[in-house]
C-alpha positions in Angstrom: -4.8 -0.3 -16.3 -1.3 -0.3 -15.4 0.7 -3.9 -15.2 4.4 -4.0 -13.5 5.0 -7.5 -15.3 3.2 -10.1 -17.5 -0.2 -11.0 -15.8 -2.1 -13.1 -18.1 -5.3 -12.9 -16.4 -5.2 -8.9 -16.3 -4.6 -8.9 -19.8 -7.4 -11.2 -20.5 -9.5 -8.7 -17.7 -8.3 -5.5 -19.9 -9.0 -7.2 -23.2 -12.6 -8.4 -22.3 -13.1 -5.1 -20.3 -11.9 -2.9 -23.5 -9.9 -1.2 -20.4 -6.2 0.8 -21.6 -3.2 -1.0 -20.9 0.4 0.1 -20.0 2.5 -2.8 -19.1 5.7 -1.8 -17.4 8.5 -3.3 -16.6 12.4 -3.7 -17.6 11.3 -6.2 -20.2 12.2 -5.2 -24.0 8.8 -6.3 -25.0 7.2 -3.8 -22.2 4.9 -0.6 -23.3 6.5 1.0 -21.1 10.7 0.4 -20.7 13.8 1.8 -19.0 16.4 3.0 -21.7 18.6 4.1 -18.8 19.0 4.6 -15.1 21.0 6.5 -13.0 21.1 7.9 -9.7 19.1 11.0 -9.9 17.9 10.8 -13.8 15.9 8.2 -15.6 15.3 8.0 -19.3 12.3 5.4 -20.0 11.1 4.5 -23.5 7.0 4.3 -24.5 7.6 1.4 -27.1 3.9 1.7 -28.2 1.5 4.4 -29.4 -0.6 4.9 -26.4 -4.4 6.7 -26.2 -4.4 8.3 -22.6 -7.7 8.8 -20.7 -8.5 12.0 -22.6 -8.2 10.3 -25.7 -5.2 12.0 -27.1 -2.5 9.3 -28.4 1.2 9.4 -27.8 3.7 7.9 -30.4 6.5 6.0 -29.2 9.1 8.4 -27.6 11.7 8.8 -25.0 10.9 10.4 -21.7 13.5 11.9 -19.1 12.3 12.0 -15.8 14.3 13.1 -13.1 13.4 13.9 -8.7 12.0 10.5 -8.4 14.1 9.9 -5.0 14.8 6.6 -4.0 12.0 4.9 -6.3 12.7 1.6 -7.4 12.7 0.9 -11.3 9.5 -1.1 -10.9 7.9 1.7 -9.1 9.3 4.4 -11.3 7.7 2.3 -14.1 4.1 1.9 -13.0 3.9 5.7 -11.5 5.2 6.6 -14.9 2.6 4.4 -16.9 -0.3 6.0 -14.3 0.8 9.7 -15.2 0.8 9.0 -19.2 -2.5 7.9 -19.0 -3.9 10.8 -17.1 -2.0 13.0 -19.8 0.2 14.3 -17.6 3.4 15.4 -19.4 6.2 15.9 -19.0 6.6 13.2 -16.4 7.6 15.1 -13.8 7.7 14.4 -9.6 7.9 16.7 -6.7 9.2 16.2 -3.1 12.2 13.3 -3.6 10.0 10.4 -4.5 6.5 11.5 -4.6 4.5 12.0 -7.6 
C-alpha cells in the first residue's frame, strides 16, 4: 500500500491487513522522502528498509530519478513508492511524465 501523507485509518487498514506500506511524502519522517528537486532531476531518499512484493528488502538508500516531466513532488513520491515495491529498479520513467 502506498500513502502520499499520514492516513491514520490506512495505517490501521495495513497494520491489521499485514499489507506493505510506503508512506510518501515531503515529511522527514516519510519512508519515502525528497532529498532534492530540480527541474528535470530528482534525488528521493528510502528512509526505511523496505521488503518489496518479491520479498527482496532494500536498505535505506538514495535514488536519482530523472524524465519524470511535469510530475508534481507528491506524484513523483507515490509512483516512486509503487515501482519499489514491484522491484523495479532503478526508478526509471519513459515518455516525459509517464511511468
Amino acid at each position: 500500500m502506498v500513502l502520499g501523507k499520514d492516513h491514520p485509518h490506512a495505517r490501521t487498514f495495513a497494520a491489521e491487513h499485514k499489507l506493505r506500506l510506503v508512506d510518501c511524502s515531503t515529511s522527514p519522517q516519510a519512508s519515502l522522502t525528497l532529498s532534492s528537486l530540480e527541474r528535470d532531476r530528482a534525488v528521493l531518499a528510502l528512509q526505511r528498509s523496505l521488503t518489496d512484493l518479491s520479498g527482496n528488502i532494500l536498505e535505506p538508500q538514495e535514488f536519482s530519478v530523472e524524465g519524470f516531466g511535469d510530475l508534481n513532488a507528491q506524484d513523483l513520491l507515490c509512483g516512486c513508492g509503487v515501482l519499489l515495491l514491484c522491484g523495479k529498479l532503478p526508478l526509471t520513467f519513459r515518455d516525459e511524465g509517464k511511468i
